[in-house]
C-alpha positions in Angstrom: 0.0 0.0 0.0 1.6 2.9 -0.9 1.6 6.6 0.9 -0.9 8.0 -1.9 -3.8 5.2 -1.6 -3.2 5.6 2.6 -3.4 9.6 2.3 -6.6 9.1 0.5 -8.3 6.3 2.8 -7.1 9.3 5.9 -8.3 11.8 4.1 -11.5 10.4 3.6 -12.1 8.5 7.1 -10.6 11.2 9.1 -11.8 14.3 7.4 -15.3 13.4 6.3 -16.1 10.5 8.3 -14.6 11.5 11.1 -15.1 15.3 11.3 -11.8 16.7 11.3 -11.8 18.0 7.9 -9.1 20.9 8.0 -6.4 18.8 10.0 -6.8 16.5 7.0 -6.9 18.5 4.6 -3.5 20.2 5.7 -2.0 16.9 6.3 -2.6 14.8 3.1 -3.1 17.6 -0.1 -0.2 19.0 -1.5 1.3 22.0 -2.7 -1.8 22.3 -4.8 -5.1 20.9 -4.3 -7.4 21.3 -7.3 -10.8 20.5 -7.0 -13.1 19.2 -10.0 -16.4 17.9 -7.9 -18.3 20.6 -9.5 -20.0 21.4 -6.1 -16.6 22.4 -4.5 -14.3 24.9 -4.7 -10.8 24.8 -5.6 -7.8 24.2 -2.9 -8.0 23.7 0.4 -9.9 26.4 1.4 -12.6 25.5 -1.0 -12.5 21.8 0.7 -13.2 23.3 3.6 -15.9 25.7 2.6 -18.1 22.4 1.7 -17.0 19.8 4.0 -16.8 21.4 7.6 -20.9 22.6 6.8 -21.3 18.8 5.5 -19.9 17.9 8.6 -22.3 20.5 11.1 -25.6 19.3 8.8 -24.5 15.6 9.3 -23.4 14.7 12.3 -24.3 10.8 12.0 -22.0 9.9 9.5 -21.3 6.4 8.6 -18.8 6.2 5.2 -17.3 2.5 3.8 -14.5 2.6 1.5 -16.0 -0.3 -0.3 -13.0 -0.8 -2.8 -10.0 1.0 -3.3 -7.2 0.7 -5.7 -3.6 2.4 -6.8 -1.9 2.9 -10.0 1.4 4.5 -9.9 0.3 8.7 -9.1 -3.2 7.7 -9.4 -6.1 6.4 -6.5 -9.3 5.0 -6.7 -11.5 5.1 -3.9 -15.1 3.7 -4.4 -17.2 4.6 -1.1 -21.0 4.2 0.5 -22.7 6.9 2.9 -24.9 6.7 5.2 -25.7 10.2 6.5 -27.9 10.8 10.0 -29.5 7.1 10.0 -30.3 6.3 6.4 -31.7 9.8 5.9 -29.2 10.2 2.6 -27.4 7.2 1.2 -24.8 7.8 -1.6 -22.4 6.0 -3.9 -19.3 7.9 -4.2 -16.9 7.0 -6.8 -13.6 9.1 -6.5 -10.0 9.6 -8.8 -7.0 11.6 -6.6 -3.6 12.2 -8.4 -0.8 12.3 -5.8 2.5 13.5 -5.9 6.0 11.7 -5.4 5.3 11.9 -1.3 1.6 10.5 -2.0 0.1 13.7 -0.5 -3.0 14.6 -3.1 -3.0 17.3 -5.9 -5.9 17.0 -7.3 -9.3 15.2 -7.4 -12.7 14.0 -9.6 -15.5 12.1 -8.6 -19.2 10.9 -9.8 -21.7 11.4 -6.7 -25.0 9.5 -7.4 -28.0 8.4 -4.8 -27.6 4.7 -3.4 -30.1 2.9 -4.5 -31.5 -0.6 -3.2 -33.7 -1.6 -6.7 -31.6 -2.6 -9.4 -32.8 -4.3 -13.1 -29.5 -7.1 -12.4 -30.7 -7.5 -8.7 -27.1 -6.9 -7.8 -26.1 -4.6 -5.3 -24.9 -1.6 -7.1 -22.1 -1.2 -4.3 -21.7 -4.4 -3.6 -19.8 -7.4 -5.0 -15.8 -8.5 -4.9 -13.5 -5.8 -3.2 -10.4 -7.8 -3.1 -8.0 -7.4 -5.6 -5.9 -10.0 -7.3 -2.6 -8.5 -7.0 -1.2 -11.7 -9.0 -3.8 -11.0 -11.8 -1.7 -9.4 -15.2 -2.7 -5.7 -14.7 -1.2 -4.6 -18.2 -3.5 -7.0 -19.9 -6.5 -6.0 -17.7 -6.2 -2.2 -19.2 -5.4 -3.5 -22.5 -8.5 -5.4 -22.6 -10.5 -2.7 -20.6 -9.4 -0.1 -22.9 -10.0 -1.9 -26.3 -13.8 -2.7 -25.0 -14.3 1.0 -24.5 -12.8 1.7 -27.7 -14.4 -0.8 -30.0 -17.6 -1.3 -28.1 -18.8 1.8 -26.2 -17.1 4.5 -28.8 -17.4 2.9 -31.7 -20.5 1.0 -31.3 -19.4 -2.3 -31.7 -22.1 -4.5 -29.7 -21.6 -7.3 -32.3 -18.3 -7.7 -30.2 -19.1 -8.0 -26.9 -18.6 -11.8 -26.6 -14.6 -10.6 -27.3 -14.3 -8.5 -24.7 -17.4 -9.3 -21.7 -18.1 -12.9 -20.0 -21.7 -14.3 -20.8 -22.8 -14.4 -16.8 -20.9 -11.1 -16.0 -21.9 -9.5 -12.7 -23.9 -6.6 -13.1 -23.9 -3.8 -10.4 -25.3 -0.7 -12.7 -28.9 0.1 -11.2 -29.7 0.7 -14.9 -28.2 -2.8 -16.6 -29.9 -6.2 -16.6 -28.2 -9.1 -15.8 -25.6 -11.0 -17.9 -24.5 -10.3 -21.2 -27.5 -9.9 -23.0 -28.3 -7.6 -20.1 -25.6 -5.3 -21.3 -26.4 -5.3 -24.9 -30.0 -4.4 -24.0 -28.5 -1.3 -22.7 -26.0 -0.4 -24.9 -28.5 0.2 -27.5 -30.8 1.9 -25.3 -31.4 5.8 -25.3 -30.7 6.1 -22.0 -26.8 4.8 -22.8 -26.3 7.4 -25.2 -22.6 7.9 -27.2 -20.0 7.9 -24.8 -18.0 10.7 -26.3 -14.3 10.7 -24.2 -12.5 8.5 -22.3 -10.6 10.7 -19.5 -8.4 8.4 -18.2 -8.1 4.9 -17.3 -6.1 3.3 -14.5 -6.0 -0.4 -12.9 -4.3 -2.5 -10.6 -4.1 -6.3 -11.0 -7.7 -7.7 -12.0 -9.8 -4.1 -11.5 -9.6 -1.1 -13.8 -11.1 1.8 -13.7 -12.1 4.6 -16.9 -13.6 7.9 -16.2 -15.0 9.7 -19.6 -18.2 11.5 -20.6 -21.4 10.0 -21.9 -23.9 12.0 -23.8 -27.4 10.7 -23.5 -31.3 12.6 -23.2 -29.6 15.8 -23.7 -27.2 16.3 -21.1 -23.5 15.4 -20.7 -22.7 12.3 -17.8 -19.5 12.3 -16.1 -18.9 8.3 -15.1 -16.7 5.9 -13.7 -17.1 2.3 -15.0 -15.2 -0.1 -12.1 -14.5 -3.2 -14.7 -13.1 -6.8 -12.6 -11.5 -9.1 -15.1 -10.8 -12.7 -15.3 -9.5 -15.1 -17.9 -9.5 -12.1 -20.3 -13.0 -11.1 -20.4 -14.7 -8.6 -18.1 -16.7 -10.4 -15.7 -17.9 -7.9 -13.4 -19.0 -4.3 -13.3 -20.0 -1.1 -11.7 -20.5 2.3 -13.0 -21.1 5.8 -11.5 -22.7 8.4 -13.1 -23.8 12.1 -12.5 -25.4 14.3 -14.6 -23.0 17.9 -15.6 -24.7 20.7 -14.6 -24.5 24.0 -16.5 -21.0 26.0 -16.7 -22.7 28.9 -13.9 -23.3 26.2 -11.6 -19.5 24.9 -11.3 -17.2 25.7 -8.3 -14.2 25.6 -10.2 -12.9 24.4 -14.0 -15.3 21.3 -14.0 -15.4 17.6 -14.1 -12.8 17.2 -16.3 
């Protein structure tokens, strides 16, 4: 586990969860902090602008760091919150970049409402949190990153047997089981074009893309969470939250 991935897990269990939000935010950011949750504003002080109100309008706070992963610079953090006794429930999905000491520069996330009804009947946080550190992780993003290219940009559903198991695991609240679950979607209105792939990081069987799907109008910042196994993807999460107009953004915006 290296310094960036623990900085993150502090950052998150002892500022948020725990209420101490400018200790640390002092101790874990860097020389730099910049924000792109649209709701926040940039730098520290901007951190702490949001979070230590978040913190006095939610004093029952109960946050999981479901799954977590590292890449190099590059953290993954995929969380559930339970704010004062079920009152909100959220699925936070989360990308810091951190610098040679691991302390965190900069940060994007996908915030979207937990939700217990999904058309899989998988839990949409749920599922395998373990990673297999013995699992090829360049051939994970290899594989990863050809599926977005050829299936979700290109529009290639004809070759999803190449690239997705036929009994993958489906935690989207919006997919239906399997396979033939996912190609249902896919040519669905609701999936729309996914127009840019971001960036894309893994670690042993898990990786991770964040891009920009346009669908109904509106541009959707997600994170798909892939898990792959004998070179098909076999299970999946996503994230997704709607971009709100440019006025509305705390600082230069999701990307």
């Amino acid at each position: 586990m290296g310094p960036g991935l623990q900085n993150v897990r502090r950052l998150y269990l002892e500022g948020i969860a725990g209420g101490n939000a400018r200790d640390a935010v002092y101790r874990y950011t860097g020389h730099r902090y910049t924000q792109h949750s649209t709701g926040v504003g940039d730098g520290r002080e901007g951190f702490l602008a949001f979070f230590e109100p978040f913190v006095e309008r939610n004093p029952k706070r109960v946050i999981e760091i479901v799954r977590i992963l590292e890449d190099g610079p590059w953290v993954f953090c995929n969380a559930y919150q339970s704010l004062n006794n079920g009152a909100a429930e959220w699925v936070t999905m989360d990308m810091f970049y951190t610098d040679p000491d691991g302390l965190i520069l900069e940060h994007w996330d996908t915030i979207a409402p937990y939700t217990a009804s999904t058309q899989s009947g998988e839990d949409m946080v749920r599922g395998t949190s373990e990673i297999d550190l013995h699992s090829d992780t360049a051939a994970s993003k290899a594989l990863v990153l050809e599926y977005t290219k050829q299936v979700l940009q290109e529009g290639g559903r004809d070759k999803l047997d190449q690239f997705v198991s036929e009994d993958i695991t489906q935690h989207s609240p919006e997919i239906g089981a399997g396979r033939a679950g996912l190609a249902a979607w896919l040519a669905s209105e609701a999936a729309g074009s996914y127009e840019m792939l971001f960036h894309l990081i893994g670690q042993g069987d898990f990786v991770v893309t964040y891009g920009k799907r346009h669908a109904h109008g509106q541009d959707v910042a997600v994170f798909d969470v892939y898990r792959v196994a004998d070179n098909r993807i076999v299970e999946h999460w996503n994230n997704a939250e709607t971009i709100g107009p440019r006025e509305t953004w705390g600082n230069s915006g999701k990307f």
